[in-house]
KEMARKE-994210 format. One record per residue: residue number from 1; residue in one letter; x negated, y, z of N, C-alpha, C in turn. Coordinates in Angstrom, 1 decimal, padded with zeros to 4 digits. Layout:
<NUM "a" <X Y Z> <X Y Z> <X Y Z>> ...
//
This chain:
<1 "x" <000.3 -020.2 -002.1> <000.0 -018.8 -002.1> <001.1 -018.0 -001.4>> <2 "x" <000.8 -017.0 -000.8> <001.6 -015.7 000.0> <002.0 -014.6 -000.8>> <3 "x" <003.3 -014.5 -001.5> <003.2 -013.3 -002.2> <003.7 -012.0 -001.0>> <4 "x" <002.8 -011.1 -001.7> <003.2 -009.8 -001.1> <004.5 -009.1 -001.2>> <5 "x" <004.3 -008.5 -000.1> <006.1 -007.8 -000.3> <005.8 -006.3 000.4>> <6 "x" <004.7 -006.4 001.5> <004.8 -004.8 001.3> <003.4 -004.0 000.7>> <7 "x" <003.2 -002.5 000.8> <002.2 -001.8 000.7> <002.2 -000.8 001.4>> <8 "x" <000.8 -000.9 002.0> <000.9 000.3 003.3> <-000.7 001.1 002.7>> <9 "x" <000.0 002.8 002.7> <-001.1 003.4 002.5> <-001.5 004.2 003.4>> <10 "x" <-003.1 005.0 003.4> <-003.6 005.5 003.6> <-003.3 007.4 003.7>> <11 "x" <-003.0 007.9 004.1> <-002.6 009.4 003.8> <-003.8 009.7 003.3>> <12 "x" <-004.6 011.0 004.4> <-005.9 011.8 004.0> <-006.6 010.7 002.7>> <13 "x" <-007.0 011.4 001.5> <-007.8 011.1 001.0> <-007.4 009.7 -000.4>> <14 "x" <-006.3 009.4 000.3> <-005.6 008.3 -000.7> <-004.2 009.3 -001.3>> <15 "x" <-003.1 009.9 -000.9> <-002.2 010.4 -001.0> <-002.2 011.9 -000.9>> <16 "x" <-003.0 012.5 -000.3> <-002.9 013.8 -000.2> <-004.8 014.0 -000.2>> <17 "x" <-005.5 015.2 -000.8> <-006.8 015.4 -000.9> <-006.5 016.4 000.2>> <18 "x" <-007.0 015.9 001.1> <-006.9 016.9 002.7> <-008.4 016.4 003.3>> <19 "x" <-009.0 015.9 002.9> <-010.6 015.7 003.7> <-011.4 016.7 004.0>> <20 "x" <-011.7 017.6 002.8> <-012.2 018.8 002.6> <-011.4 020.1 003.4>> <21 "x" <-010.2 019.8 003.1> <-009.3 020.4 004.3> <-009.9 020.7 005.7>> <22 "x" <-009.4 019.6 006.8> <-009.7 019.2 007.7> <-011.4 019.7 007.9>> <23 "x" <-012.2 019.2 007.3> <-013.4 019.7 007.7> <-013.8 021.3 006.9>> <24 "x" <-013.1 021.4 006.4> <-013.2 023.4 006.5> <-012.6 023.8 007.6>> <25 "x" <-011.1 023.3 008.2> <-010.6 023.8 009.4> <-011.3 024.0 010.5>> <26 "x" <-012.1 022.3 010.4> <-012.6 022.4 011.6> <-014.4 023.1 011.7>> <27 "x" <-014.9 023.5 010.3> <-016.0 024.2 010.7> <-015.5 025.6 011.1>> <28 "x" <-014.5 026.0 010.3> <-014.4 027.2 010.9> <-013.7 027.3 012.5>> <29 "x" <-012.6 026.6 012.9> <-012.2 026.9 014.5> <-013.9 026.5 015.5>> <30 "x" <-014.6 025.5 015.0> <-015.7 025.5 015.6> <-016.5 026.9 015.7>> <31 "x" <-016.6 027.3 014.8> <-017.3 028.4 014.2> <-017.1 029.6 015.7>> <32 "x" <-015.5 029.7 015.5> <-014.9 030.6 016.2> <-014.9 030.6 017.6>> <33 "x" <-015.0 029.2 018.0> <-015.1 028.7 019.1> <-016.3 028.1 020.1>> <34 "x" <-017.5 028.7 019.5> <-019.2 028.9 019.8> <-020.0 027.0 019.5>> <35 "x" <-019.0 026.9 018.8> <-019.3 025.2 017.9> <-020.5 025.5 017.2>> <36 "x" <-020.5 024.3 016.5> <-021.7 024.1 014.8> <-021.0 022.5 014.2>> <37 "x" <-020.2 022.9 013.4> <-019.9 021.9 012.5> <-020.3 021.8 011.7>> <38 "x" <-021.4 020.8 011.3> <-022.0 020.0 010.1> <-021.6 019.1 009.0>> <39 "x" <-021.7 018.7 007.9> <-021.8 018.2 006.9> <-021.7 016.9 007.6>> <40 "x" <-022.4 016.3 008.3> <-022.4 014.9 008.8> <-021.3 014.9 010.1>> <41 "x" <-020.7 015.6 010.6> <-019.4 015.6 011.8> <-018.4 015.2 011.1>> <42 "x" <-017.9 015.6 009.5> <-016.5 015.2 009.0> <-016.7 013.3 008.7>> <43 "x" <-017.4 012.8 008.3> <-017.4 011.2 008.4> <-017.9 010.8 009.4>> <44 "x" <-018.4 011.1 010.8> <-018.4 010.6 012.2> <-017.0 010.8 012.6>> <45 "x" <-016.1 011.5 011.9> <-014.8 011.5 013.0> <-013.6 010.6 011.8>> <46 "x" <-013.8 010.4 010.9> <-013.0 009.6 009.9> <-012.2 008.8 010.6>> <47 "x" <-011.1 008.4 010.7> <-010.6 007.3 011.1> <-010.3 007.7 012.7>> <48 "x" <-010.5 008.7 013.8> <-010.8 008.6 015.1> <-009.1 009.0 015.0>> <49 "x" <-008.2 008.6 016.2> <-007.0 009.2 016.1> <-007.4 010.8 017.1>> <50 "x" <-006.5 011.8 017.2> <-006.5 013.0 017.6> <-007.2 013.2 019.0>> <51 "x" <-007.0 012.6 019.7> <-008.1 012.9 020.9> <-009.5 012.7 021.0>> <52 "x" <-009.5 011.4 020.1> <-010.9 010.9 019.6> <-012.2 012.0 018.8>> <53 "x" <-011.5 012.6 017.8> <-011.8 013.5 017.2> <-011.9 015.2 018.1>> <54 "x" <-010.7 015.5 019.0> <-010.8 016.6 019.6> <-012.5 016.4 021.0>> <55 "x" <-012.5 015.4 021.4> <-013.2 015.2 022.3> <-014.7 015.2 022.0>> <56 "x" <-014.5 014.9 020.6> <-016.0 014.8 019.7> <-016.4 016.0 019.7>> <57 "x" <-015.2 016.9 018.9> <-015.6 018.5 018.8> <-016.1 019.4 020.3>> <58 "x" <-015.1 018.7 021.4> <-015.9 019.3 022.3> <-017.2 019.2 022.7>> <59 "x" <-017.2 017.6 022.9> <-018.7 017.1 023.3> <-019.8 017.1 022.7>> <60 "x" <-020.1 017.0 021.4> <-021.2 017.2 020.1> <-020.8 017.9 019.4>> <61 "x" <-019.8 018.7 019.3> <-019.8 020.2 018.3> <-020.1 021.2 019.2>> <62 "x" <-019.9 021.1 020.6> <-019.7 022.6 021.4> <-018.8 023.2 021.7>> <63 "x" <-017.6 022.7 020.9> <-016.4 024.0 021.1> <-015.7 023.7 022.5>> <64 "x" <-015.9 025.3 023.5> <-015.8 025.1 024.6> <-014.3 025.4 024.9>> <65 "x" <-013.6 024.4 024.4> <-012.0 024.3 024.7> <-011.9 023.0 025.5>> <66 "x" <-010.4 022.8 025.6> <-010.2 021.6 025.9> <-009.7 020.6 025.0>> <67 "x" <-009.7 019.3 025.1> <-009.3 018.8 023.9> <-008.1 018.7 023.2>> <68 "x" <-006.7 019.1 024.1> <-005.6 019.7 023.9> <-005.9 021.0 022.8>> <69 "x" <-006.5 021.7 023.3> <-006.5 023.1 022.6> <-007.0 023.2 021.4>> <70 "x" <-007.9 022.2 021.2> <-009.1 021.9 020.2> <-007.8 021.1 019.1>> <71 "x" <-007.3 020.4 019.9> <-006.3 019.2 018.4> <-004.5 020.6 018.3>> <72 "x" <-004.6 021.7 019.0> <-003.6 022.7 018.6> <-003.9 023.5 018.0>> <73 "x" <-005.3 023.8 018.1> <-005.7 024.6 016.7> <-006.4 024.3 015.4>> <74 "x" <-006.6 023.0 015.8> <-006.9 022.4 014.3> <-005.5 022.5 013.7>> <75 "x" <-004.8 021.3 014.1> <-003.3 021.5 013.6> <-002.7 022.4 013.2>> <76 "x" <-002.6 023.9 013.7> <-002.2 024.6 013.5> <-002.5 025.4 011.9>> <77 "x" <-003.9 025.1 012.0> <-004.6 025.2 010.9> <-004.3 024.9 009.7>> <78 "x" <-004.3 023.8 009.7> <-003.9 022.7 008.8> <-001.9 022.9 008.2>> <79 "x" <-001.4 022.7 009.3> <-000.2 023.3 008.8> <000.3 024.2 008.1>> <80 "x" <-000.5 025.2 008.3> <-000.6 026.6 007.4> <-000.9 026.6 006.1>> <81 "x" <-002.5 025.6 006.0> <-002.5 025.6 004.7> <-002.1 024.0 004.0>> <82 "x" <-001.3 023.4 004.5> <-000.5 022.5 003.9> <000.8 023.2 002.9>> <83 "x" <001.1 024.0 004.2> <002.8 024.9 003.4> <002.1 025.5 002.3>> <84 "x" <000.8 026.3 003.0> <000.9 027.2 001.1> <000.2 026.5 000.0>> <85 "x" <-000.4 025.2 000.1> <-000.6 024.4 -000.9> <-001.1 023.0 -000.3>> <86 "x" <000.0 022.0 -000.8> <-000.2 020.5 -000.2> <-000.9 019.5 -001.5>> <87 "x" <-002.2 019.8 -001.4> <-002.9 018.7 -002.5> <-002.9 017.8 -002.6>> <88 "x" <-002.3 017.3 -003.2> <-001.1 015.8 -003.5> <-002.3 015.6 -004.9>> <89 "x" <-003.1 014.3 -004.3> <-003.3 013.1 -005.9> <-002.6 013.3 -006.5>> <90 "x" <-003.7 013.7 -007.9> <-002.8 013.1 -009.3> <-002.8 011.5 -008.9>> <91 "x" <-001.7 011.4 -009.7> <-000.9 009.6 -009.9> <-000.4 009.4 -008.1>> <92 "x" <-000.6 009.9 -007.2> <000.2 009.7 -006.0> <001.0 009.6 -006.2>> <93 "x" <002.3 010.4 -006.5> <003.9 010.3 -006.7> <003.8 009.2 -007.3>> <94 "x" <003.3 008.9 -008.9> <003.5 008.0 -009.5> <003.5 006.7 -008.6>> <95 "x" <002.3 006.5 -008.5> <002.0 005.4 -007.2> <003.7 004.6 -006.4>> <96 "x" <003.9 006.2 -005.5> <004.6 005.7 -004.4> <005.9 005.3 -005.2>> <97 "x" <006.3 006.3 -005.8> <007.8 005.7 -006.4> <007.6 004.3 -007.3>> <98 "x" <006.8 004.4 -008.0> <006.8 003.3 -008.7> <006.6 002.1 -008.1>> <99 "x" <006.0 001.5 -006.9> <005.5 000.8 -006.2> <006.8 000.6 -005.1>> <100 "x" <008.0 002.1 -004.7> <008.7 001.7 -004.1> <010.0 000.9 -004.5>> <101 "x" <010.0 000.2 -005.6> <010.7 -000.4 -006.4> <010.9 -001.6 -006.3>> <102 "x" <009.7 -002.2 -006.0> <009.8 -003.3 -005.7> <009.1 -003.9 -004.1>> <103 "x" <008.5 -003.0 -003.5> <007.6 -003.5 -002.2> <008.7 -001.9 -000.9>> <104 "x" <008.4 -003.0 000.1> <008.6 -002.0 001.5> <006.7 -001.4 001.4>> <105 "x" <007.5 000.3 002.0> <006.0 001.2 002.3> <005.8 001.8 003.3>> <106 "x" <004.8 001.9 003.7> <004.9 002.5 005.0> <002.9 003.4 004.6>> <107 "x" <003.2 004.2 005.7> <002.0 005.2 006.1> <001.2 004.4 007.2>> <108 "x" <-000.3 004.6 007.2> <-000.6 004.2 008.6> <-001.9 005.1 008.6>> <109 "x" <-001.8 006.1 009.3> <-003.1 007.4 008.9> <-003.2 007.8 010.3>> <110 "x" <-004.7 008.5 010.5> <-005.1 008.7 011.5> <-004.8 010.1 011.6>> <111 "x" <-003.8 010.9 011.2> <-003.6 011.9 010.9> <-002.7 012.4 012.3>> <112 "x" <-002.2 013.0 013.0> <-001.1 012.8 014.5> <000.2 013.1 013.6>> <113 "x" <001.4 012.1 014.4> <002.4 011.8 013.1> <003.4 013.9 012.4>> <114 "x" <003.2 014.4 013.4> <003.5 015.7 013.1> <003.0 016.6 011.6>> <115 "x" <001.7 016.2 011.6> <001.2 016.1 010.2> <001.1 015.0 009.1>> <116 "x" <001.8 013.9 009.5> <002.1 012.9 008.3> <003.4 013.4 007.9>> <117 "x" <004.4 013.5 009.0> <005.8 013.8 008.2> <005.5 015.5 007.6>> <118 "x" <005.0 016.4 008.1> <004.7 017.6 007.3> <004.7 017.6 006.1>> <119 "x" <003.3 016.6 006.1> <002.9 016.0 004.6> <003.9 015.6 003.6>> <120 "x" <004.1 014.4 004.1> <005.1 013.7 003.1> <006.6 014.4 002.9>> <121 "x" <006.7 015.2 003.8> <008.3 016.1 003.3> <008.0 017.1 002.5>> <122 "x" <006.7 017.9 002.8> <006.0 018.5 001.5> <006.3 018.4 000.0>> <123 "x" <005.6 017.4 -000.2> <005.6 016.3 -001.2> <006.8 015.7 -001.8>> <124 "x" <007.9 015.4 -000.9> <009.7 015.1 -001.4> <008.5 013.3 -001.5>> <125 "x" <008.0 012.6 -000.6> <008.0 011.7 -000.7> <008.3 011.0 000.9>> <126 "x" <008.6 011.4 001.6> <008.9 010.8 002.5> <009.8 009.4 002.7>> <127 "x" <011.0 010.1 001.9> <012.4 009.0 001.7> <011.7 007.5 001.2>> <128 "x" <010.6 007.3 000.9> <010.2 006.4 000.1> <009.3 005.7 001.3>> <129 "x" <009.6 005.6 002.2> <008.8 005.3 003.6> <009.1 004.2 004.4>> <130 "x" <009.6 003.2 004.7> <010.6 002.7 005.7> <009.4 002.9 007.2>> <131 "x" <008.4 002.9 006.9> <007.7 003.1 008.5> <006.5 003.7 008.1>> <132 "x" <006.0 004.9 009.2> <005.4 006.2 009.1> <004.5 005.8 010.6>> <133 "x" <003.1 005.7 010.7> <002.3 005.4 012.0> <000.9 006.2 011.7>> <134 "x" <001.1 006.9 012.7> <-000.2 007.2 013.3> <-001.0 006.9 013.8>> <135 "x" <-002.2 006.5 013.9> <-003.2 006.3 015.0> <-002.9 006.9 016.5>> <136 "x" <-002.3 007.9 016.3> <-002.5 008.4 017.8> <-001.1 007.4 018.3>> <137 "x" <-000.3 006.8 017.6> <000.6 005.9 018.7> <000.3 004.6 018.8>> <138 "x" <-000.9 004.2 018.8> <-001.5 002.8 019.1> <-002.9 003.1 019.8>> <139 "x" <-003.1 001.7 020.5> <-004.0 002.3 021.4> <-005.9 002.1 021.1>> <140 "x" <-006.1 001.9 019.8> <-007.4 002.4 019.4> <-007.8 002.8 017.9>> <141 "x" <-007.9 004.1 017.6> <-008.0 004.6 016.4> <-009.1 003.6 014.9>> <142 "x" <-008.8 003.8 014.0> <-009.7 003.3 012.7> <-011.4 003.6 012.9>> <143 "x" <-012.0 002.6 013.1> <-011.7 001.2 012.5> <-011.3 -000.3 013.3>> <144 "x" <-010.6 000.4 014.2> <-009.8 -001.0 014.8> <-008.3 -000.9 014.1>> <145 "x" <-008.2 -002.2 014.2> <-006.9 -002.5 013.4> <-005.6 -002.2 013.7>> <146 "x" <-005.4 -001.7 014.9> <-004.1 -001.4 015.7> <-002.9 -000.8 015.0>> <147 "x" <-003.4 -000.1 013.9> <-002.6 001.0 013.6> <-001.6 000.4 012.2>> <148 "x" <-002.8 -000.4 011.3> <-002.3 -001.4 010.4> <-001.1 -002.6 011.2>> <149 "x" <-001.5 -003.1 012.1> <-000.8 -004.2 012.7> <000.6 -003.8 013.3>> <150 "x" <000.6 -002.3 013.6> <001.9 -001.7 014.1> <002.7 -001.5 012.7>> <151 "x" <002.0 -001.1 011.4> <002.7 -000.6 010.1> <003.2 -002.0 010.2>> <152 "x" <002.9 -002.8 010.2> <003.2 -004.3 009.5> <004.5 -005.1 010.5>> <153 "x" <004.6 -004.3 011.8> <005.3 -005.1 012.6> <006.8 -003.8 012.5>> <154 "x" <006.4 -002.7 011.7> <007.7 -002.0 012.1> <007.8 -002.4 010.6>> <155 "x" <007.5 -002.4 009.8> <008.0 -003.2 008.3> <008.8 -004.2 008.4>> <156 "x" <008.2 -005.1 009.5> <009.0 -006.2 009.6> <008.1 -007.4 009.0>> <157 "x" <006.7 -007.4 008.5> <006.0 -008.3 007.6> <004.8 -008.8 008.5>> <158 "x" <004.4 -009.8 007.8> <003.1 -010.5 008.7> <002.0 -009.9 007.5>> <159 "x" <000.7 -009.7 008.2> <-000.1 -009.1 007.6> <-000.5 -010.0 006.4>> <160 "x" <-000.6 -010.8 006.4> <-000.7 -011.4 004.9> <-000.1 -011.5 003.9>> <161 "x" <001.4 -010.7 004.2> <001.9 -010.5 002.9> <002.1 -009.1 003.0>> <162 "x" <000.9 -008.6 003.6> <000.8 -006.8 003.0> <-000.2 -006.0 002.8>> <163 "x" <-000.7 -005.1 001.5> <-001.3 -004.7 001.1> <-001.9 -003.2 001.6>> <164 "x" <-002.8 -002.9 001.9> <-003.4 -001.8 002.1> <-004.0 -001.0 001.4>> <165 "x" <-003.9 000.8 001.1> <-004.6 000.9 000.4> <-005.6 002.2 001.1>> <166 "x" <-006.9 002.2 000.7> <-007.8 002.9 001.4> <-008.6 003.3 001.0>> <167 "x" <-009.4 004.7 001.4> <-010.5 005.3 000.7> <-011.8 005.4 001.7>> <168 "x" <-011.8 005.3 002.8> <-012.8 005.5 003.5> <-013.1 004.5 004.7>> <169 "x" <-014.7 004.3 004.9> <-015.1 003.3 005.6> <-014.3 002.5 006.8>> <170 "x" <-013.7 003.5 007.5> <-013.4 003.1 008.8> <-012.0 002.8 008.6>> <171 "x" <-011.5 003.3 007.6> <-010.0 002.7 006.8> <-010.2 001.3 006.2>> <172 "x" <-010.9 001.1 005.8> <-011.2 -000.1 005.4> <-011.7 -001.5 006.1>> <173 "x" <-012.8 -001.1 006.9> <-012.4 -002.3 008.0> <-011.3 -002.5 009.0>> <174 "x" <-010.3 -001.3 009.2> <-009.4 -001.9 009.8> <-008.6 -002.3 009.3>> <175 "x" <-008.1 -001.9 008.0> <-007.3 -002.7 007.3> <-007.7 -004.5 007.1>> <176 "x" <-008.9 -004.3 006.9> <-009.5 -005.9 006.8> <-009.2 -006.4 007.8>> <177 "x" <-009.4 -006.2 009.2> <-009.5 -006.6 010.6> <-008.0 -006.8 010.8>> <178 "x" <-007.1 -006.2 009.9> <-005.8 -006.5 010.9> <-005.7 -007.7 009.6>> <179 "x" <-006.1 -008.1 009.0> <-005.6 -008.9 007.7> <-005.2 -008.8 007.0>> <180 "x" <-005.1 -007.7 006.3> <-004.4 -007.0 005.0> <-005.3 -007.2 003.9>> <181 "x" <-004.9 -007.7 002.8> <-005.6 -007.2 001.4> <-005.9 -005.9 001.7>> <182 "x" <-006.7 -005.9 001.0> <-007.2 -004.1 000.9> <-007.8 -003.9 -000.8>> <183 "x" <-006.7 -002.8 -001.3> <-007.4 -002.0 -002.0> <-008.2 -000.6 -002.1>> <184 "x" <-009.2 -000.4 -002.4> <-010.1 000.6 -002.1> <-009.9 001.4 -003.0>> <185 "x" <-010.0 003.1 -002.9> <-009.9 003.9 -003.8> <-010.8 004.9 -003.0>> <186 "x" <-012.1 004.3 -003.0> <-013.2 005.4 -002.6> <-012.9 007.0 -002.8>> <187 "x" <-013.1 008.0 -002.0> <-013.3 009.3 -001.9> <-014.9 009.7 -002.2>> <188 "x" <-014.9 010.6 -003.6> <-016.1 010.9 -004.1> <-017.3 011.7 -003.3>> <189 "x" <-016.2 012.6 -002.6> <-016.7 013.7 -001.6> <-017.4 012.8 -000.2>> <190 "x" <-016.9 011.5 -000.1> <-017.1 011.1 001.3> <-016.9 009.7 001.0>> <191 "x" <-018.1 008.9 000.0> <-018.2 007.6 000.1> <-017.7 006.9 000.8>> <192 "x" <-017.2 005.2 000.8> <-017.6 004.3 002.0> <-018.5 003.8 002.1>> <193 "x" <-019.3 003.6 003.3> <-020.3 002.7 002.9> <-020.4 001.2 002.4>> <194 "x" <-021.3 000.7 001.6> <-020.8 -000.4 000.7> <-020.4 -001.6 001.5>> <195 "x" <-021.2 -001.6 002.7> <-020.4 -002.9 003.4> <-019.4 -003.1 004.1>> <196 "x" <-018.1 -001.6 003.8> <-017.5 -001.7 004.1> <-016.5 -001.9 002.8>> <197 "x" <-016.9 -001.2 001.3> <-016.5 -001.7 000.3> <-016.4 -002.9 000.2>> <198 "x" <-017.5 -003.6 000.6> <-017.2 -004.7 000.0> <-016.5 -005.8 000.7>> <199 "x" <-015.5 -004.8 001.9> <-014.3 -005.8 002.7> <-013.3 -005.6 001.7>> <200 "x" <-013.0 -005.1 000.4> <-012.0 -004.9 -000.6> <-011.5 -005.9 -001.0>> <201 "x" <-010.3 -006.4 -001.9> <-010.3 -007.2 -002.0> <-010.0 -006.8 -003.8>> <202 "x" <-010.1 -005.3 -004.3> <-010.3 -004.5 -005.5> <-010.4 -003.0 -005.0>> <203 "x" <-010.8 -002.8 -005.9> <-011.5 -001.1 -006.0> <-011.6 -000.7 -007.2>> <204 "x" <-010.4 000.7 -007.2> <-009.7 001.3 -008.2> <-010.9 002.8 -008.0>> <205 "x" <-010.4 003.5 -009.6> <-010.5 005.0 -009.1> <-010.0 006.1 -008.8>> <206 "x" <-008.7 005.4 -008.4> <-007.5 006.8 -007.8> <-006.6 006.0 -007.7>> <207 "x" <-005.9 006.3 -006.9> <-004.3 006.1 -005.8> <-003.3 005.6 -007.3>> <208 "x" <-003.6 006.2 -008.4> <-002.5 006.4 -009.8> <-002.5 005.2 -010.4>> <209 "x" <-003.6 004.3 -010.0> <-004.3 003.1 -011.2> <-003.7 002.0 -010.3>> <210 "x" <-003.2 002.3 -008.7> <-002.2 001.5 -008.7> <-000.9 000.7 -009.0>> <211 "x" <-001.0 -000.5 -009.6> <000.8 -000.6 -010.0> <001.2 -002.0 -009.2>> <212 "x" <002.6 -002.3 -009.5> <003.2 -003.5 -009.0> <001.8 -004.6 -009.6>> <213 "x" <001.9 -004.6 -010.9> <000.8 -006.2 -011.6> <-000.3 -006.0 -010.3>> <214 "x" <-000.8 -004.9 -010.4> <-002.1 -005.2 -009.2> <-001.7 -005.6 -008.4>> <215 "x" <-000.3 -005.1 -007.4> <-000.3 -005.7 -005.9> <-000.2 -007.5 -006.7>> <216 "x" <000.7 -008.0 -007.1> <001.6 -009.0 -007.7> <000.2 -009.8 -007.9>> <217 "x" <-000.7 -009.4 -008.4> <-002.0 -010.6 -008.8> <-002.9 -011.1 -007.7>> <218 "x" <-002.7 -009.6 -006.5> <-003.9 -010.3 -005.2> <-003.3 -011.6 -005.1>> <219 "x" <-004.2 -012.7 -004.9> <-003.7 -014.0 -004.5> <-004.1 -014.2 -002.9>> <220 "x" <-003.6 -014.4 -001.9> <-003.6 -014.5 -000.2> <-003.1 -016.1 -000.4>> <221 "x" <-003.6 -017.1 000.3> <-003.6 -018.1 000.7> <-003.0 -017.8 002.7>> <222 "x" <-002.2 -018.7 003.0> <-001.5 -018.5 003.7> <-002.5 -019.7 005.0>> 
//
């Protein structure tokens, strides 16, 4: 058997409740910007890195920017209301520190890395990081595995001795795809679909209910 040594999480939705975020930001700059953002646009773009997403809003939302302008006023957005309140999971802190005790951690979020470190310095959890990855610096966003496989190679680990943890569909099969255990911590607001649940390899109900015994029990055959 392979014992684990690292854990790579998920930002949006696993560590910070920013889903609802994001898709308020972006109905409203759509809004502003002669768009129509729907209820069904925020889980079509889950997982897309920044261009992916900005290009979406142009081409099937309407907003007649460019996709530069479209991912600088989302951002901008977002940053704003990060500083005046950064919704940090209950049991997240717990989680990271407690877990940074004994395992290397890293981020791997489709988030553009300017708003992962935002985040996590927010938070006072950054120091607990050894590698921080974005989607937008690999070259195909969630649910291809790119983004997992880069967390794992600046960790220094081979994917089978590292754990993922994730809340939403397109998080989840790429964590599967790159070869990671995966633990799932479904988002209420924005289900996964079950066949992508069922690439889990457990499924908790919050980021908090993770500890070392859980990573320490997955068993990975080498």
């Amino acid at each position: 058997m392979v014992a684990i040594d690292s854990v790579i999480f998920d930002l949006d939705g696993v560590l910070i409740e920013t889903e609802q975020e994001w898709n308020d930001v972006r109905r409203e700059f759509a809004a502003r910007h002669g768009g129509h953002w729907d209820e069904d646009d925020q889980p079509a773009v889950m997982g897309a890195n920044s261009m992916q997403w900005a290009e979406y809003m142009r081409d099937q939302v309407g907003v007649r920017l460019t996709p530069k302008q479209i991912y600088d006023g989302v951002i901008e957005g977002l940053r704003d209301r990060y500083s005046q309140h950064l919704p940090l999971i209950p049991g997240a802190w717990e989680a990271v520190t407690g877990l940074a005790q004994d395992f290397k951690l890293a981020v791997a979020s489709s988030s553009p890395i300017e708003l992962i470190e935002h985040s996590l310095a927010l938070a006072g959890l950054r120091k607990y990081f050894q590698a921080v990855v974005s989607s937008d610096e690999v070259a195909t966003g969630k649910p291809a595995p790119d983004v997992y496989l880069e967390a794992c190679r600046r960790l220094g680990t081979d994917p089978l001795r590292a754990v993922a943890i994730e809340d939403s569909s397109n998080g989840l099969r790429a964590a599967a795809a790159a070869g990671l255990a995966v633990i799932a911590v479904p988002n209420p607001a924005y289900p996964p679909a079950p066949d992508a649940l069922d690439l889990a390899d457990i499924s908790l109900g919050s980021v908090g209910e993770v500890t070392g015994d859980i990573i320490r029990a997955i068993q990975r055959e080498a």
